[in-house]
C-alpha positions in Angstrom: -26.4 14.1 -31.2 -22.7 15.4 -31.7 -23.0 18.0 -34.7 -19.3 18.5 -36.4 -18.9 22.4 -37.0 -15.7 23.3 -39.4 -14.4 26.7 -38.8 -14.3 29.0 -41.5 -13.1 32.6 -41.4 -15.6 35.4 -42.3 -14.4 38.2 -43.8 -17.4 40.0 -44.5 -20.3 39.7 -41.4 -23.2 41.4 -40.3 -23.6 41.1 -35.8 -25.9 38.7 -35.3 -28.4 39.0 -31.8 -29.9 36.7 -30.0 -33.0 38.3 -28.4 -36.7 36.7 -27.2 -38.6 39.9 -26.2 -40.3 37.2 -23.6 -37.1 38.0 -21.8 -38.7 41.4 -20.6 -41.8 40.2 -19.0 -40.9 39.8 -15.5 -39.3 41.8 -13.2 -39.8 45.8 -11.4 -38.6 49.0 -12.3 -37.6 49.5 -9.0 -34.8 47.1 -8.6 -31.5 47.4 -10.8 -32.1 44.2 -12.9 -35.4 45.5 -14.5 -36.9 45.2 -18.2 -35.8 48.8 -19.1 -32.6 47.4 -19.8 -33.4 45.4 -23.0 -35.8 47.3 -24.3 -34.4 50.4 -24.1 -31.2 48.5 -25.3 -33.4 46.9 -28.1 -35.1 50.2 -29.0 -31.3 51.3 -29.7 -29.9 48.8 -31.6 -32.9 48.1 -34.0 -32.8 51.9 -35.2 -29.7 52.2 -35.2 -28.5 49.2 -37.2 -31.7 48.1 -39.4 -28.7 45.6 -41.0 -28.1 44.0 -38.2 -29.7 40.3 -37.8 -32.0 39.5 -35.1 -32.8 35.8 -34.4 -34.7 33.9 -31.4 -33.4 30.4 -30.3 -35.1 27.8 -32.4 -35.0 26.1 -28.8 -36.6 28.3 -27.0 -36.0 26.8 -23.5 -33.2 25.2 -22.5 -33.6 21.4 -21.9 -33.3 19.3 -18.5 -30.3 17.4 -20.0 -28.2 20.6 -21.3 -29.1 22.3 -17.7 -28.1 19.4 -15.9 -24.5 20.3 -17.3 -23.9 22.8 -14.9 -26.8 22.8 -12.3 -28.4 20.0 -10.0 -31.6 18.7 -10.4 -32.4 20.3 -7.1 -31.7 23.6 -8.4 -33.8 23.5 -11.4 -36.8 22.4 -9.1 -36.1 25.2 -6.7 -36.9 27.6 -9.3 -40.1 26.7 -9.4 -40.8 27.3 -5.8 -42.2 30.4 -4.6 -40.2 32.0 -2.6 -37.3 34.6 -2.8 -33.5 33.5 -3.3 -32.2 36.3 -1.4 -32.4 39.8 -1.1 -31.3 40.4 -4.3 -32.8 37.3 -6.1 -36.7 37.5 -5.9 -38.7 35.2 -7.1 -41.0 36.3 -10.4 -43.7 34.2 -11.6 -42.5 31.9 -14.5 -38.7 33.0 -13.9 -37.5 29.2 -14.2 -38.7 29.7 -17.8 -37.4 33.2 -18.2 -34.1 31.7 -16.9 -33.8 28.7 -19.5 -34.5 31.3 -22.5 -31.6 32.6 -21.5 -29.9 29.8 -21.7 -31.3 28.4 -24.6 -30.4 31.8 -26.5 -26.6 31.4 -25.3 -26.3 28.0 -26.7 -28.1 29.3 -30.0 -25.5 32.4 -29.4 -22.5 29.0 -29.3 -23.7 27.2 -32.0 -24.3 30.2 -34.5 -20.8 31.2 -34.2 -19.7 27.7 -34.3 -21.0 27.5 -37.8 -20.3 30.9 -39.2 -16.1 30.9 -37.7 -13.7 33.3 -37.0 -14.9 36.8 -37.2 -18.5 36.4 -37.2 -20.0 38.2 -33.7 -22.9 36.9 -32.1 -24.5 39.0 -29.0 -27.2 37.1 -26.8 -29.3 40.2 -25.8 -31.4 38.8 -22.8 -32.3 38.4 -19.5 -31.5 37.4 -16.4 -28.0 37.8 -16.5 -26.4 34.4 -15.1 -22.5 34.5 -14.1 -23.5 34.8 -10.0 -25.6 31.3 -10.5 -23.8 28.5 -9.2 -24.3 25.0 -9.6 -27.0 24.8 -6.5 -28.0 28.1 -6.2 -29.7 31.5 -7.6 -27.8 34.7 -6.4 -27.3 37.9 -7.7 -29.9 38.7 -9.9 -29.0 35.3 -11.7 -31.2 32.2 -11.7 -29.2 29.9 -14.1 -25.6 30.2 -15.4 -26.1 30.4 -19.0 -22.7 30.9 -20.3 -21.5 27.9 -18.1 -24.0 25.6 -19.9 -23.1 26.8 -23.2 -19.4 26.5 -22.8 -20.6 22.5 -21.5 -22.6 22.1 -24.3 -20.3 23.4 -26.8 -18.4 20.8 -25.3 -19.8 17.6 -24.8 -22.1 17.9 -28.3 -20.4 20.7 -30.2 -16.5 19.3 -30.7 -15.3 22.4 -29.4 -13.0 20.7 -26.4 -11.2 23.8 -25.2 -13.3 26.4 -24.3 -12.5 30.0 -22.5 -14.8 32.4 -20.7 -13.7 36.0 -20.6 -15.8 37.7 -18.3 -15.3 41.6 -18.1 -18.2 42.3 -15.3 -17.6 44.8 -12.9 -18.5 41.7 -10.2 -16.7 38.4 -10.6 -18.5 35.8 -11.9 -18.3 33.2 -8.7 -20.6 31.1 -10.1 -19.1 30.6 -13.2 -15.9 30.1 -12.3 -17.0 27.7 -9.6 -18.5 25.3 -12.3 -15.6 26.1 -13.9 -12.9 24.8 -11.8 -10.9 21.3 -12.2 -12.0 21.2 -15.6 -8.6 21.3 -17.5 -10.3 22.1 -20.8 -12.4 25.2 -19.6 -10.6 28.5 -19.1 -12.2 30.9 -17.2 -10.8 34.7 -16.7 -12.5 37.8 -14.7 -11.6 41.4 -14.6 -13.8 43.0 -11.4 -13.8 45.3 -8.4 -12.8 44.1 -5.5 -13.5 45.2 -2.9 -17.3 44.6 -3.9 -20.2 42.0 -4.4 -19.8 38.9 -4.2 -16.5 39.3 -2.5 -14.8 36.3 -4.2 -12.5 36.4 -7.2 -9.1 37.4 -5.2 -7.1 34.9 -6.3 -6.2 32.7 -8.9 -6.5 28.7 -9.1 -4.4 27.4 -10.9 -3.8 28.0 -14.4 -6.7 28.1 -15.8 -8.4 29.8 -12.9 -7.6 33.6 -13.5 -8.3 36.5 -12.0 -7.7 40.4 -11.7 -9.4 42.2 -9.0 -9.4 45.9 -9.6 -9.7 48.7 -6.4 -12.8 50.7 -6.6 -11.6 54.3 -8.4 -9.2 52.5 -10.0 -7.6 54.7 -13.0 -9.2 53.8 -16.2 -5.5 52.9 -18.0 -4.8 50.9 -14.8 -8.1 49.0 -15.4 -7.6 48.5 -19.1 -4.1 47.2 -18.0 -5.7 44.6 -16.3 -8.2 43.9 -18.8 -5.5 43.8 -21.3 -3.2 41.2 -19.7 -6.8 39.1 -18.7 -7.2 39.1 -22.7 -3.8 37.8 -23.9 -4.2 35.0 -20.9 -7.2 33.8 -22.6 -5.7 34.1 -26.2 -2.7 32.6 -24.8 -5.0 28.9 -23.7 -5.6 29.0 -27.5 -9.2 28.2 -26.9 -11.7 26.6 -29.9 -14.5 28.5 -28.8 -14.6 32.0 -26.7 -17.4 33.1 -24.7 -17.7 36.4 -23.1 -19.6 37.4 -20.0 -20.0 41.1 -21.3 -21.3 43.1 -18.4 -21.6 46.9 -18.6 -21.2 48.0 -15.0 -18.0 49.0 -15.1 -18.7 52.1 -16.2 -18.0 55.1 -14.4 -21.7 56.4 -13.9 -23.0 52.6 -13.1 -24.9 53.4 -9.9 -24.0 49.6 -8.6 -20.0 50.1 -8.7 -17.2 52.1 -8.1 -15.2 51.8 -11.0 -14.2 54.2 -14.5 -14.4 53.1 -17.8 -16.1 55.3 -20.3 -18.3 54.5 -23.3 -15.0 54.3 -25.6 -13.3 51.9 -23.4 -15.8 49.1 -24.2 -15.6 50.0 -27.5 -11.7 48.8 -27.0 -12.7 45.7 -26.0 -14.6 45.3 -29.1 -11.9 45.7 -30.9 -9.7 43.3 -29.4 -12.5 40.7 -30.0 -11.4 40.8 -33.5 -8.4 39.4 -32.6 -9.6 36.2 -31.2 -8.5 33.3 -34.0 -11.4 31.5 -33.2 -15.5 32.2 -33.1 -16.9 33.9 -30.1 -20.3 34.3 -28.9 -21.1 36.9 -25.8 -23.8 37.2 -23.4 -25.2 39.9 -21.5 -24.4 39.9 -18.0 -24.8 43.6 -15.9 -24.9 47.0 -16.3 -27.3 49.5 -14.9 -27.0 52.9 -15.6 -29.3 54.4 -18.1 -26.7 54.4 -20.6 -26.5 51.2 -21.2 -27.9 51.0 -24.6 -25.2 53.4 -25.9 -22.2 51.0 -23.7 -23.6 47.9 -26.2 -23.4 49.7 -29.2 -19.9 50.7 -29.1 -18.8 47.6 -27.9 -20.9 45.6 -30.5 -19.7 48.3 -33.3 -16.0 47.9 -32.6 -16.4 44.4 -32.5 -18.1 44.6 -35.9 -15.5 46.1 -37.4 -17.7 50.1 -37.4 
């Protein structure tokens, strides 16, 4: 059923976080993608912020018909199968569930900030990440491409028609922009080292296909140049609804990447969040240095208004 959400601007908020703790029971702590990540992150933000509001999806698993959005049916049946993606991409016991709560908190993520307007910030805090998943395949450390189905699902039952992704990873999210492309209505922008994993993201197509591939050891005021003209491209689609792929990775001790933002740089793009004149929700994508818990909390502070 179509749900009609009027947009209201919030002028007083408190972050809202989308979180399952389910989310942390798979996985190794010898591979980068591990459960440390969110609980240590969790551990952080709970003392911290005791304010803060924490929420799981009332869905807790993402449906058949909201997947099927952005994923074939034989991808969704693959998951079940056991046996590994690639090398990157094992294959945990129940992670076709795992993968849907992360979905399903997204869309909860979507909707929430549907309802509450402009100004209200809404963090899904979970796990797997998802912008590497394409419409046929896990890769990545992704299984499903949750903030492709919740862009879809804003979408097609939500009345939000144009919808942008801003997605500040330190790896470009191929899978999301593949789902992405030749829909007119879905903006999708990446800021990410190139070279570096996946190895796609080097050009643009067309004009709502954007992308800004950053050398490894790039300067940090060169990056943030490139993050800054990513950021006025999506305000400049004028976009309903904004979703942000919000890895951490990027950071200059990530032991994945090559690049050299510090802890006050995502706190910048916090900040410009606040700018956006429509609601935004955010995912977590990457980010895997043991710092990571402190990387959230400025960004989610700035973006507060802290």
């Amino acid at each position: 059923m179509e749900q009609n959400f009027v947009t209201m601007v919030v002028l007083d908020h408190i972050m809202l976080i989308f979180h399952d703790p389910r989310c942390a029971d798979y996985g190794s702590a010898r591979r980068p993608e591990q459960p440390a990540r969110v609980l240590r992150t969790v551990a952080h933000l709970r003392a911290a912020h005791p304010d803060w509001e924490w929420r799981v999806a009332a869905e807790t698993v993402a449906s058949d018909e909201r997947l099927s959005l952005a994923h074939e049916r034989a991808h969704l049946l693959r998951l079940v199968e056991a046996k590994d993606f690639d090398a990157d991409t094992p294959f945990f016991p129940g992670i076709s569930e795992h993968a849907r709560r992360a979905v399903a908190a997204a869309v909860a993520g979507v909707e929430a900030a549907l309802k509450a307007g402009v100004g209200a910030p809404v963090f899904s805090l979970m796990r797997p990440p998802g912008h590497h998943a394409t419409t046929a395949r896990a890769m990545g450390f992704c299984y499903m491409n949750q903030i492709a189905v919740a862009a879809l699902v804003a979408q097609r039952f939500f009345l939000a028609p144009k919808v942008a992704i801003w997605d500040f990873d330190a790896h470009h999210g191929n899978g999301t922009e593949a789902i992405a492309r030749g829909r007119e209505n879905l903006f999708f922008a990446s800021v990410h080292q190139h070279p570096g994993y996946p190895g796609t993201g080097t050009q643009d197509h067309g004009s709502h296909i954007r992308n800004w591939p950053v050398a490894p050891h790039t300067p940090r005021a060169e990056h943030l140049r490139a993050l800054r003209a990513s950021w006025e491209a999506v305000l400049a689609f004028g976009p309903d609804l904004l979703l942000v792929s919000a890895g951490f990775d990027a950071y200059v001790r990530d032991p994945l990447t090559e690049m050299t933002l510090e802890r006050e740089d995502f706190a910048t793009l916090g900040r410009w969040l606040r700018e956006a004149p429509c609601p935004i929700a955010a995912v977590l994508e990457g980010g895997y240095h043991d710092d990571l818990p402190l990387l959230i909390d400025a960004f989610l502070m700035a973006w507060n208004g802290v």
